[in-house]
C-alpha positions as MATLAB code, in Angstrom:
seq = 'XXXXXXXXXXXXXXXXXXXXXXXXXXXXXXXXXXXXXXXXXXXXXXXXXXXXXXXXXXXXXXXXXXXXXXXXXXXXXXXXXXXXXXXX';
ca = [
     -14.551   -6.765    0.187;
     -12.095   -5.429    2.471;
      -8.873   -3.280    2.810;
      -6.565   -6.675    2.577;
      -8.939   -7.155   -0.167;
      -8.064   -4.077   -2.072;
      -4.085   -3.994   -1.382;
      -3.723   -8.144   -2.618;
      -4.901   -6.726   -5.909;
      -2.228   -4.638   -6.111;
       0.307   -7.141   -4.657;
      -0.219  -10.953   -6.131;
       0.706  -11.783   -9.118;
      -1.532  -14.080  -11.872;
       0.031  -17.309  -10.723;
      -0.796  -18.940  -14.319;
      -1.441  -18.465  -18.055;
      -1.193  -15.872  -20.657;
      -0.625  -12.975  -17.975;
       1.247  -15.343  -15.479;
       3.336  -12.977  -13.219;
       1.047   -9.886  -13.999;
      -0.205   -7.899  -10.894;
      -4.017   -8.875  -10.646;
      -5.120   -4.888  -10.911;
      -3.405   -4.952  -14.170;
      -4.944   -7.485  -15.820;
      -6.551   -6.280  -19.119;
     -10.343   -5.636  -18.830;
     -10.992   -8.303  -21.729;
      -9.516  -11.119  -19.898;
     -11.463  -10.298  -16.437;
     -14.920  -10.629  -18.840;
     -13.446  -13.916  -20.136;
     -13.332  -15.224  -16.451;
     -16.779  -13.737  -15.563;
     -18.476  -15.666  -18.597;
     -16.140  -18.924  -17.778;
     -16.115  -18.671  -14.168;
     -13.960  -17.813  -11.779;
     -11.593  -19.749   -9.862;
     -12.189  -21.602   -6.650;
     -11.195  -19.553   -3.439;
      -9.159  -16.438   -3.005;
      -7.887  -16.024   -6.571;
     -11.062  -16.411   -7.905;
     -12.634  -14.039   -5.269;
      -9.830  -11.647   -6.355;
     -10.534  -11.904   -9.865;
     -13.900  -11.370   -9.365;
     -13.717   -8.117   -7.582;
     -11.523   -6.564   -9.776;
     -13.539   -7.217  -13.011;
     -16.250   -5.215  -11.062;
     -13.666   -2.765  -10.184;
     -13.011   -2.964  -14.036;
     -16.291   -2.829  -15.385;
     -17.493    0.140  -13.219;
     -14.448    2.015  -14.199;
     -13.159    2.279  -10.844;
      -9.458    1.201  -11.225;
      -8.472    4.714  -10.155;
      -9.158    3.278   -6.556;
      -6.254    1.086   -6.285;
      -3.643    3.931   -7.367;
      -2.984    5.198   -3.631;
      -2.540    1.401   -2.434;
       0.408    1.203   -5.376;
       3.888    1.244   -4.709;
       5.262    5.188   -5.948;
       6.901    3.550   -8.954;
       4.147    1.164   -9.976;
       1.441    3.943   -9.632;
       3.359    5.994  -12.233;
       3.539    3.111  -14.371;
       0.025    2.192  -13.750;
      -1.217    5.868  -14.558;
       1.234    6.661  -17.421;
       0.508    3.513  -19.509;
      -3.213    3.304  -18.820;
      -5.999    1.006  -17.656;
      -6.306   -1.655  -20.440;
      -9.770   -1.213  -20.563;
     -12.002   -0.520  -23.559;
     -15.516    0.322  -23.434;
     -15.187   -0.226  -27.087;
     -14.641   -3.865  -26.632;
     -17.117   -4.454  -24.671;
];
């Protein structure tokens, strides 16, 4: 993991599906699992998703707020993570 790492999770969009267009640190915590039990992409995107359904799982999406755009991180903090320890 590294710094670049970090801010593309806040930057790139889901290039396909259900959440197509969605930042990649927003994706809901239920649809990171799915990709861990499926697998993960090939290359960057996959490496991507990866990290942040660790990020997700260890409850450590408060990380990426300082990395956000000012606008995005109020957003981000004011409608919540997604995840659900509850649906796990």
């Amino acid at each position: 993991m590294t710094p670049d790492d970090l801010q593309a999770l806040v930057d790139l969009p889901m290039p396909f599906g259900k959440h197509k267009g969605r930042a990649i640190a927003d994706l809901l915590g239920h649809y990171l699992a799915w990709f861990s039990r499926q697998g993960f992409p090939p290359g960057r995107l996959g490496h991507l998703l990866a990290l942040m359904h660790e990020l997700d799982h260890n409850d450590l999406r408060a990380l990426l707020q300082p990395l956000r755009p000012p606008v995005m991180a109020e957003r981000a903090r004011t409608a919540g993570s997604g995840h659900s320890k509850a649906a796990e």
